[in-house]
VOPAGU-2260 file (C-alpha; in pm, 1 decimal, decimal comma):
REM VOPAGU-2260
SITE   aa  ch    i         X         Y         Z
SITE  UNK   A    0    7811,5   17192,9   -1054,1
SITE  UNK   A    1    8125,2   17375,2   -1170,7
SITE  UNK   A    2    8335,1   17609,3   -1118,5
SITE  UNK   A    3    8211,5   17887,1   -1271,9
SITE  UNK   A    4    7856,2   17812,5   -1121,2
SITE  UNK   A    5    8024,2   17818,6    -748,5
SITE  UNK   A    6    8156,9   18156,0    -909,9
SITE  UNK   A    7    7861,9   18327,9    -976,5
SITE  UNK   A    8    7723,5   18208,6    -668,8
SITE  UNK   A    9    8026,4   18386,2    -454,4
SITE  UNK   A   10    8021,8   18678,7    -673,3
SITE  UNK   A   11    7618,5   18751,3    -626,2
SITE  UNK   A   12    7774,0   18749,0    -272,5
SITE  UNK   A   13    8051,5   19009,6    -343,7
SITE  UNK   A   14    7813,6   19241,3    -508,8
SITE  UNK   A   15    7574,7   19255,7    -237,6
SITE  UNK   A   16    7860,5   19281,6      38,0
SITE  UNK   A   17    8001,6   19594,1    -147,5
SITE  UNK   A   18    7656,8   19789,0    -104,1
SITE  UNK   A   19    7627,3   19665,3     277,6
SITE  UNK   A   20    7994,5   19655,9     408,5
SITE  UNK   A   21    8130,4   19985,9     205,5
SITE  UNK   A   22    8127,1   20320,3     438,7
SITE  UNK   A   23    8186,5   20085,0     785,3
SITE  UNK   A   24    8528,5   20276,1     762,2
SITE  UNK   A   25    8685,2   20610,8     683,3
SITE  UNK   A   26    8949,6   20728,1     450,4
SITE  UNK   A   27    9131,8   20861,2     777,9
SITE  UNK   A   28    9480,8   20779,3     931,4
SITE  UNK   A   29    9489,9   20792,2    1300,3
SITE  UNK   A   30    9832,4   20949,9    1423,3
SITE  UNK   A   31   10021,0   20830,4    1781,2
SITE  UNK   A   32    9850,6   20502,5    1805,7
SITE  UNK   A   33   10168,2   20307,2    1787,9
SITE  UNK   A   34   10502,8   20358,1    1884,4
SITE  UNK   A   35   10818,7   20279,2    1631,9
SITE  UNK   A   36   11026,9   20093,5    1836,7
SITE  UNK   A   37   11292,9   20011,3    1548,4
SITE  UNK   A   38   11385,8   19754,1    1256,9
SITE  UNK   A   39   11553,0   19430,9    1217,3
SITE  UNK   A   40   11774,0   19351,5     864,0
SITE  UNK   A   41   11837,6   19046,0     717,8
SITE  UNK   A   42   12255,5   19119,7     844,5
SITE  UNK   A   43   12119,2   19033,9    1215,6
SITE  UNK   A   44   12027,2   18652,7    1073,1
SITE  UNK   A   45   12233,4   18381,7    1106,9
SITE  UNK   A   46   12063,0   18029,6     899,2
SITE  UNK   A   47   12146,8   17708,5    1097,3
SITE  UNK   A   48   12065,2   17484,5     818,0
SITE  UNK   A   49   12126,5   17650,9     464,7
SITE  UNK   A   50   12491,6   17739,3     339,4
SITE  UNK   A   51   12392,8   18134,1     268,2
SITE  UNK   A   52   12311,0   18450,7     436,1
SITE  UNK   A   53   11950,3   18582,1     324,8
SITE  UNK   A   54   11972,7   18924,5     145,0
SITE  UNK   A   55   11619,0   19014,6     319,9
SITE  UNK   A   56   11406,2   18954,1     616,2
SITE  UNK   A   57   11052,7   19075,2     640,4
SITE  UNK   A   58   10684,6   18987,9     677,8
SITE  UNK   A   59   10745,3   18748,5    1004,3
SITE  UNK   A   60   10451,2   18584,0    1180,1
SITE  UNK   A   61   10475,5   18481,8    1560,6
SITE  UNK   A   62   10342,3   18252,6    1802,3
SITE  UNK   A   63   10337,5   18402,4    2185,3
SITE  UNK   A   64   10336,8   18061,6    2417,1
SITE  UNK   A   65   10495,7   18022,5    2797,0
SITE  UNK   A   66   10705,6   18356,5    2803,2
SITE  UNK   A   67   10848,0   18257,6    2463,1
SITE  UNK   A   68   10773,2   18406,4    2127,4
SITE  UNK   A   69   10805,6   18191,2    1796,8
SITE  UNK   A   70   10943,2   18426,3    1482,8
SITE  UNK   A   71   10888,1   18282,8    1137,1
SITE  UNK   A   72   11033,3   18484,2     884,4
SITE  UNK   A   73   11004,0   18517,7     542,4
SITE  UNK   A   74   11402,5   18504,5     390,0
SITE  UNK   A   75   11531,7   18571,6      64,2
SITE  UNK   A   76   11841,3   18476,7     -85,9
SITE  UNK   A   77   11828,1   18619,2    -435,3
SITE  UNK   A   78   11732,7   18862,8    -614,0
SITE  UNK   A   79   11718,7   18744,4    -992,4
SITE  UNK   A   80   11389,9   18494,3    -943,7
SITE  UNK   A   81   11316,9   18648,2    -576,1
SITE  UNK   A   82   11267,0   18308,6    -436,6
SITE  UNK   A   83   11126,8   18268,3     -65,1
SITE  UNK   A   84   11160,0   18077,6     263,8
SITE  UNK   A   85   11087,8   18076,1     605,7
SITE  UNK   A   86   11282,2   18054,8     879,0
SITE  UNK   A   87   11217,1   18027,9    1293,8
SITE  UNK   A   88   11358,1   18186,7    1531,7
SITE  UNK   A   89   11272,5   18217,1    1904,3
SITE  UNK   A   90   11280,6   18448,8    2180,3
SITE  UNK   A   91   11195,4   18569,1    2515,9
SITE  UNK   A   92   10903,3   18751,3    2524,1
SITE  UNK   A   93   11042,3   19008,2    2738,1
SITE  UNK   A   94   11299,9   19052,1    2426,0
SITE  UNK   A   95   11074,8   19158,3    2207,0
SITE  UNK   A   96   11164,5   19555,6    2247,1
SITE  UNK   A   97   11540,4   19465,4    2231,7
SITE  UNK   A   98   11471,4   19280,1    1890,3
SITE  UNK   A   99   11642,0   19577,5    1639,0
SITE  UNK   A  100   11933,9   19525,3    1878,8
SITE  UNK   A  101   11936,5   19153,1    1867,5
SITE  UNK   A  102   12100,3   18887,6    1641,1
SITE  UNK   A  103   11847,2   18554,6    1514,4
SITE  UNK   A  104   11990,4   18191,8    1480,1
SITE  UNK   A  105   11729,2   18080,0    1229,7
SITE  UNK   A  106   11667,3   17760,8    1096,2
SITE  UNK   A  107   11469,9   17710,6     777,3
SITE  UNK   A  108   11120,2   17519,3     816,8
SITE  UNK   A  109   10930,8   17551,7     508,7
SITE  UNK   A  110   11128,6   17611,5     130,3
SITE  UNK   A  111   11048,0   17491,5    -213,0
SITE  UNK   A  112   10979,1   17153,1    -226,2
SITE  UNK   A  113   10723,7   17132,4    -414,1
SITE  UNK   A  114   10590,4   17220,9    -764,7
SITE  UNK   A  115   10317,4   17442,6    -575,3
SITE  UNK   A  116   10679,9   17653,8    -507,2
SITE  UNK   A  117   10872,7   17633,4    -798,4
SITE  UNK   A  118   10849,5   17958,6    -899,3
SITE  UNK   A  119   10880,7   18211,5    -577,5
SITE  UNK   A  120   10896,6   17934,9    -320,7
SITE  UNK   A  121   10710,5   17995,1      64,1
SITE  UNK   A  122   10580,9   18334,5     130,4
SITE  UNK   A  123   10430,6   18532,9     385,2
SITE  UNK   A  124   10376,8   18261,7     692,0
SITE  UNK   A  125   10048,4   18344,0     929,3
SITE  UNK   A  126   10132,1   18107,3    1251,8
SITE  UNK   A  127    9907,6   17952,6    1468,6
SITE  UNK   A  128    9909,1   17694,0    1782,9
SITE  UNK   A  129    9775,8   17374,0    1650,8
SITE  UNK   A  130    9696,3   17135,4    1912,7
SITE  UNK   A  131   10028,7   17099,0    2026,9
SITE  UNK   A  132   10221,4   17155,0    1709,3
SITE  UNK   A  133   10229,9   17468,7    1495,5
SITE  UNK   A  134    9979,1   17574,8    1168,3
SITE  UNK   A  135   10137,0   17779,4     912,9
SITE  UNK   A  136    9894,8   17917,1     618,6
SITE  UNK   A  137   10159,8   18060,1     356,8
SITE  UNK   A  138   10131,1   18169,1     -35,0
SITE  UNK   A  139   10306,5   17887,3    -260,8
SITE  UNK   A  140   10380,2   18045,1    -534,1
SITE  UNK   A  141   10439,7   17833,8    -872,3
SITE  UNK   A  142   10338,1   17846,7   -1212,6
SITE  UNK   A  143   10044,1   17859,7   -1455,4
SITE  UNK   A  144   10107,4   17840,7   -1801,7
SITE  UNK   A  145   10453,3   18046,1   -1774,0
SITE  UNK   A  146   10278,9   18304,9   -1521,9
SITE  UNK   A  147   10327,3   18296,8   -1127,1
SITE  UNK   A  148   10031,8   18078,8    -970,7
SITE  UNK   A  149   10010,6   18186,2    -603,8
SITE  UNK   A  150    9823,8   17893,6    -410,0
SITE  UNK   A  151    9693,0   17923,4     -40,9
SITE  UNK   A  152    9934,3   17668,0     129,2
SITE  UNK   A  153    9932,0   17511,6     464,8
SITE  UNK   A  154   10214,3   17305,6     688,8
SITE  UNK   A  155   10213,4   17141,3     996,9
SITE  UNK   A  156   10499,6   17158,2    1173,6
SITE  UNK   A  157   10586,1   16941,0    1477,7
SITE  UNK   A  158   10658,9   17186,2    1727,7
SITE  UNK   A  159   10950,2   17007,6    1898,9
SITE  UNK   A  160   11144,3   16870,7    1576,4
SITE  UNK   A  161   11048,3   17143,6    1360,6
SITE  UNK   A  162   10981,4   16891,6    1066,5
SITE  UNK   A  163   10696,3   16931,7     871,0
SITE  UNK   A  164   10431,7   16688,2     907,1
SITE  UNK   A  165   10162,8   16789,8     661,5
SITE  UNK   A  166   10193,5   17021,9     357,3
SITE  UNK   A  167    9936,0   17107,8     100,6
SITE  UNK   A  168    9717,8   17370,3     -45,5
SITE  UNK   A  169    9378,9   17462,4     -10,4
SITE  UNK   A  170    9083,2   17361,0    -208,9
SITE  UNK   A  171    8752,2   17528,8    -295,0
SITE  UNK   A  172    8526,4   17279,3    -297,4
SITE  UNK   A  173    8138,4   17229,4    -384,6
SITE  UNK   A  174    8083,3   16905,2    -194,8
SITE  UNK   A  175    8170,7   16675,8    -479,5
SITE  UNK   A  176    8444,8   16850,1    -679,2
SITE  UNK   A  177    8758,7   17052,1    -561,4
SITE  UNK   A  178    8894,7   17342,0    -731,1
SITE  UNK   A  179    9205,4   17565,2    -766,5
SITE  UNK   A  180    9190,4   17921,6    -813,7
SITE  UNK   A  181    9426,8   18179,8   -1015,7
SITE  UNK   A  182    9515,6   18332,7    -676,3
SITE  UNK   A  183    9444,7   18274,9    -306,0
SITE  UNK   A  184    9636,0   18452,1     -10,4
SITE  UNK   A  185    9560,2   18559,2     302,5
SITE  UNK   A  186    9405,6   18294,8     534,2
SITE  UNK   A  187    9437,8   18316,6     945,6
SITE  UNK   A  188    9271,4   18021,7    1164,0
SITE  UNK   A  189    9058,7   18191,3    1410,5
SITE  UNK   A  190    8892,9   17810,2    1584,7
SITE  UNK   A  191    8944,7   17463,3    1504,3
SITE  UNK   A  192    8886,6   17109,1    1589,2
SITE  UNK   A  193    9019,0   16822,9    1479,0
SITE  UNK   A  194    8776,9   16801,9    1138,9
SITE  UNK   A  195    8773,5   17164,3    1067,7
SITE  UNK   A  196    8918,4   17502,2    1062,8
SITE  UNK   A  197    8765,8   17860,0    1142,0
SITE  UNK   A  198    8941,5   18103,7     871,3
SITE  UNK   A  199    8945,7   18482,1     694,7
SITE  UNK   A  200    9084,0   18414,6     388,4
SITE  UNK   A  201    9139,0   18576,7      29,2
SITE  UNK   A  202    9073,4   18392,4    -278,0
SITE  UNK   A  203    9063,2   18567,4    -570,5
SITE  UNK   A  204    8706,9   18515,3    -698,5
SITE  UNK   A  205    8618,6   18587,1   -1062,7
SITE  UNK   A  206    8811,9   18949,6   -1073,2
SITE  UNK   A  207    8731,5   19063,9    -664,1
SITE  UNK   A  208    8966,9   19001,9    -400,8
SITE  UNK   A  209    8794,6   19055,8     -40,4
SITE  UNK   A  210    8816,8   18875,9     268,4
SITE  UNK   A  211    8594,8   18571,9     331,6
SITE  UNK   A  212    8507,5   18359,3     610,7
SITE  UNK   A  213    8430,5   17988,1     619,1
SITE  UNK   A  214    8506,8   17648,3     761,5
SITE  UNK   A  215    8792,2   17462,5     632,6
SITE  UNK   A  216    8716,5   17100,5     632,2
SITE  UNK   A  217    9058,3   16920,5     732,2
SITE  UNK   A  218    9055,5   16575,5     614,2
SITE  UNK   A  219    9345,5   16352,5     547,2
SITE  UNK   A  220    9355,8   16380,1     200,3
SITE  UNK   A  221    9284,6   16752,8     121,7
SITE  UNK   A  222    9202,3   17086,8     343,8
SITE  UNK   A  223    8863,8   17199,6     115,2
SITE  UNK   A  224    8631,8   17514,1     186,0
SITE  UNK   A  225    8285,9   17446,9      51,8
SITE  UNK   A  226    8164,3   17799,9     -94,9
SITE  UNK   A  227    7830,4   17719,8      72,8
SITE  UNK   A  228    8010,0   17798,4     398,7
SITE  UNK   A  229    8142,5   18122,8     279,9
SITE  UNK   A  230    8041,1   18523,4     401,1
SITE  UNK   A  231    8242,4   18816,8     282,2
SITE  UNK   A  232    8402,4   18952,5     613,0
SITE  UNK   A  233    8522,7   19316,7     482,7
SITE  UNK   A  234    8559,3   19453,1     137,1
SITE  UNK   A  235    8780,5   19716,6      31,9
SITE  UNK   A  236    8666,2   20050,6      28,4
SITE  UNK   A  237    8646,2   20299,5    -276,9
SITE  UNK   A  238    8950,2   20449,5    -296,9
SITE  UNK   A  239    9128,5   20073,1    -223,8
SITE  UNK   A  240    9219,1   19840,7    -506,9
SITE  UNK   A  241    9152,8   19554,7    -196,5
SITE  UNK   A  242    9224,9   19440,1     157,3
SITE  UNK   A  243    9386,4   19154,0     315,7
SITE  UNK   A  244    9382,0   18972,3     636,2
SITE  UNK   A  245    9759,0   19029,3     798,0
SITE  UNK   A  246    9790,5   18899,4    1137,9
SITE  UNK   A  247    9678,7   18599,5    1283,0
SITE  UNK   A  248    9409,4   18660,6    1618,2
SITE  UNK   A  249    9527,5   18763,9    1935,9
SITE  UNK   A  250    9287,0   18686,6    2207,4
SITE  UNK   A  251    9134,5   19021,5    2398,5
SITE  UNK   A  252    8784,9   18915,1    2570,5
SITE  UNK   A  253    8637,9   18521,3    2632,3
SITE  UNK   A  254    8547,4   18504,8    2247,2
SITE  UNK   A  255    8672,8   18829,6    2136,8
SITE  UNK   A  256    9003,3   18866,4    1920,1
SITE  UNK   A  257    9215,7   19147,1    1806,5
SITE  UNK   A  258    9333,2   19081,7    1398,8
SITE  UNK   A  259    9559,2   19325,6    1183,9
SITE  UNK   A  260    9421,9   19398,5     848,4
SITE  UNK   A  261    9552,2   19614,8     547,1
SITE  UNK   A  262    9416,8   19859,7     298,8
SITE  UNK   A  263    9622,8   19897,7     -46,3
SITE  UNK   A  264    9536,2   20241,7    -197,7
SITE  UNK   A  265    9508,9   20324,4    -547,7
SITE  UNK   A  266    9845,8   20486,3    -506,6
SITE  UNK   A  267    9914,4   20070,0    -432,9
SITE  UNK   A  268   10083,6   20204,6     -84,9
SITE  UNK   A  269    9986,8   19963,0     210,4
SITE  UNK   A  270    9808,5   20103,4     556,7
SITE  UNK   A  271    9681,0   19921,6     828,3
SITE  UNK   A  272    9413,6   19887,6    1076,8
SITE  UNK   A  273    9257,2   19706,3    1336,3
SITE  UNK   A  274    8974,7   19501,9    1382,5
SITE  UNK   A  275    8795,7   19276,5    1631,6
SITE  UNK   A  276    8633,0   18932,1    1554,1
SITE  UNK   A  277    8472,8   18622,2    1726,5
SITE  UNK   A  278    8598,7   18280,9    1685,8
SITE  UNK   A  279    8300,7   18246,7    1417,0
SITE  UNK   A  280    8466,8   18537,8    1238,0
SITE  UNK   A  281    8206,5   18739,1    1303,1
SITE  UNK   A  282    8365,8   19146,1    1272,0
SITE  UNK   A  283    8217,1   19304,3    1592,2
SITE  UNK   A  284    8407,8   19619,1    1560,1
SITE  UNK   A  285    8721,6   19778,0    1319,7
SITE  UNK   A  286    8926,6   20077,2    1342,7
SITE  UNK   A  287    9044,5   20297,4    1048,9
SITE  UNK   A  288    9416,8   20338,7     922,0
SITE  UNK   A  289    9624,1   20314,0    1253,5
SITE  UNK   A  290    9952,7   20221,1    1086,1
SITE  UNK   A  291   10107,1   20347,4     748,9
SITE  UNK   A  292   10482,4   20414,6     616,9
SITE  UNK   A  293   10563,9   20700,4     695,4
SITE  UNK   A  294   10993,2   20651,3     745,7
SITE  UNK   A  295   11284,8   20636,6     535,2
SITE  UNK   A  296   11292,5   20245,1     650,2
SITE  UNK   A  297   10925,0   20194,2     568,7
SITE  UNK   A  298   10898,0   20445,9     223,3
SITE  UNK   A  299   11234,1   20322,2      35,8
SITE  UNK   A  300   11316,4   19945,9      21,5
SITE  UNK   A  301   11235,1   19670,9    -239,2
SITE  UNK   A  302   10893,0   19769,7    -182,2
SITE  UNK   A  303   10873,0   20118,9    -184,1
SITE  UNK   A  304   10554,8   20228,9      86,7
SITE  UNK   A  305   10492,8   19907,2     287,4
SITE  UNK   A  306   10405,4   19812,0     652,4
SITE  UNK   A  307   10280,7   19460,9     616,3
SITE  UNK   A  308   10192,7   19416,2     979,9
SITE  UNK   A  309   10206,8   19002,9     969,1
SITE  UNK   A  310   10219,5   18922,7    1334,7
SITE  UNK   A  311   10027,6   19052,6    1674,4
SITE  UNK   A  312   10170,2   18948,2    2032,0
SITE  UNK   A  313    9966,2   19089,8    2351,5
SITE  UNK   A  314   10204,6   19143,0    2645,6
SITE  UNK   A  315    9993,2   19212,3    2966,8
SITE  UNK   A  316    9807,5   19566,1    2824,6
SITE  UNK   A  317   10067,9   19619,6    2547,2
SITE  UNK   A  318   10019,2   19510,9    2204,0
SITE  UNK   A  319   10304,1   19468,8    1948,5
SITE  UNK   A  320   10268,0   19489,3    1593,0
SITE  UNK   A  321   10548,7   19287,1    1419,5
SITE  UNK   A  322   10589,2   19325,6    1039,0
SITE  UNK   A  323   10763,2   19367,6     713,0
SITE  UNK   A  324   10865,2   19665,3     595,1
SITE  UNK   A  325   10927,9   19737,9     206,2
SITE  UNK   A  326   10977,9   19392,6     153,1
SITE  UNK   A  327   11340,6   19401,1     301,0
SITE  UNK   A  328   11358,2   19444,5     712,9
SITE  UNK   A  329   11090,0   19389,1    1002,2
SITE  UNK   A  330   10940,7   19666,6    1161,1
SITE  UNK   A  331   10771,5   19648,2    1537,4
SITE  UNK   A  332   10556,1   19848,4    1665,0
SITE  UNK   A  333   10368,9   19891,0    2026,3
SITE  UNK   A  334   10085,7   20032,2    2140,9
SITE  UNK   A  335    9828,4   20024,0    2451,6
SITE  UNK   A  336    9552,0   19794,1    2401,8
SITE  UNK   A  337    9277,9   20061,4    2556,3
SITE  UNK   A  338    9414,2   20305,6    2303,4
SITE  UNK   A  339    9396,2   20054,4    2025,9
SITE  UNK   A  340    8965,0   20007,7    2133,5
SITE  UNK   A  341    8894,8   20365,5    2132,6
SITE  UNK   A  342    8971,7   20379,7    1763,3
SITE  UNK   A  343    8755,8   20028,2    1724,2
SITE  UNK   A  344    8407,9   20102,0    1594,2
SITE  UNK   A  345    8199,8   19876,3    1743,1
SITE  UNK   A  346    7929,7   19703,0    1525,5
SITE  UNK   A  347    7796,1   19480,8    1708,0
SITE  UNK   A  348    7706,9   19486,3    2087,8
């Protein structure tokens, strides 16, 4: 078929989802929602397994399992090539408030080690529980004829060794040829089994970069999403340049999930709301802008204007937002879940 066949198939899509999915949400930021509880720097991280101290720490993803929370982090070491890594960490999950006070032993789990990551290494994690080991999606980001090429990879990671069983990068795919795409970022697992994969993800598709869902196909030689399978999810709004999926789902109701997205202005300055999904990724209700820099630790850093809200944790009727701030420390954030739904819309019943 092609490539750009699939395209103009997915675009025809795009164009349709812009007239029926634009106006679901307002240009309007929601004040007192969440709570700043404080920041975490790179100085509180100690690496196990790497002879240097990262410069920066920011957009961590968790995993909330048996009182214990799973921190992986995105590190940097540098700053001429701004190379990443991710490290893990773990705490108690009644330690999560006491986090900006707390020092990390981290050890790092996924690096360059591949020519998918030659260029700016493993960024941005989104972790998941995956049968009984642990499902990172994460942006490898290597070249393209002397520009960066940021792939949508994946890694397995044995939960108890912390080695990494399976690494690769995702695949679209039109049942009998696979393709790879300038740019593709922004994939959370929302259901799987053990042939497929429930996602929102972000490829960049002929010039538009919204958020998709689909089924991942998981076999053992390649992790493929067939275009046929794919619905635009949300679109960006007209005074965004585009959206992203940012936290992997945190389960609210018996097929009902709570997901952090974010809006990047034209101003390019990051906000972020809520929305609510089924395992089918089905959106059955979002908020507006409940989150947006507004401190001297979220407005100056190495990315001025940035709350990159990359991890959600439910405690009882609290939810914390964990994230990166500017691109150099980790903000977190709580607020009460029956707060959080009174600023959902609800489109569906």
């Amino acid at each position: 078929m092609g490539l750009e066949t699939v395209e103009e198939t997915l675009v025809r899509k795009i164009l349709n989802s812009y007239k029926s999915l634009r106006g679901i949400r307002k240009k309007k930021k929601v004040p007192n929602v969440f709570e700043r509880i404080g920041y975490v720097t790179a100085s509180q991280i100690s690496v196990t397994n790497y002879p240097r101290r990262p410069l920066t720490a920011f957009n961590p993803s968790l995993i909330s399992k048996n009182n214990e929370v799973h921190l992986f982090i995105r590190l940097i070491f540098d700053y001429y090539d701004y190379v990443s890594s991710i490290g893990y960490s773990k705490i108690k999950i009644n330690e999560v408030e006491a986090l900006p006070q707390l020092n990390l032993n981290t050890k790092l789990v996924l690096y360059p080690s591949t020519p998918n990551e030659i260029k700016r290494g493993t960024e941005d994690p989104r972790a998941h529980e995956y049968f009984n080991d642990f499902l990172i999606f994460y942006t490898a980001v290597g070249l393209r004829d002397g520009s960066l090429w940021p792939k949508q990879g994946y890694a397995i990671i044995d939960s108890t060794s912390l080695e990494v069983t399976k690494k690769g990068v995702l695949y679209l795919s039109d049942g009998v040829s696979d393709y790879q795409l300038p740019s593709w970022k922004n994939t959370i697992a929302l259901k799987y089994s053990s042939k497929t994969v429930n996602i929102l993800t972000r490829p960049l598709v002929a010039g538009h970069e919204v958020i998709w869902r689909g089924v991942l196909e998981t076999d053992e030689e390649a992790w493929r999403l067939n275009y046929k399978n794919m619905d635009v999810f949300m679109v960006n709004e007209s005074w965004e340049v585009k959206v992203g999926v940012s936290t992997p789902p945190v389960r609210i109701g018996s097929d009902e999930y709570l997901i952090g997205w974010h809006g990047i202005d034209q101003n390019l300055i990051y906000s972020n709301g809520i929305a609510v999904v089924n395992s089918q990724g089905e959106l059955l209700g979002i908020s507006d802008y409940l989150l947006w820099p507004s401190t001297i630790e979220e407005l100056y850093g190495d990315r001025p204007m940035v709350i990159y809200g990359s991890g959600l944790l439910k405690r009882g009727n609290e939810i914390f937002w964990i994230g990166g701030v500017a691109d150099y420390a980790i903000g977190i954030y709580k607020a009460d879940l029956d707060i959080i739904l009174e600023n959902v819309r609800w489109l569906r019943g």
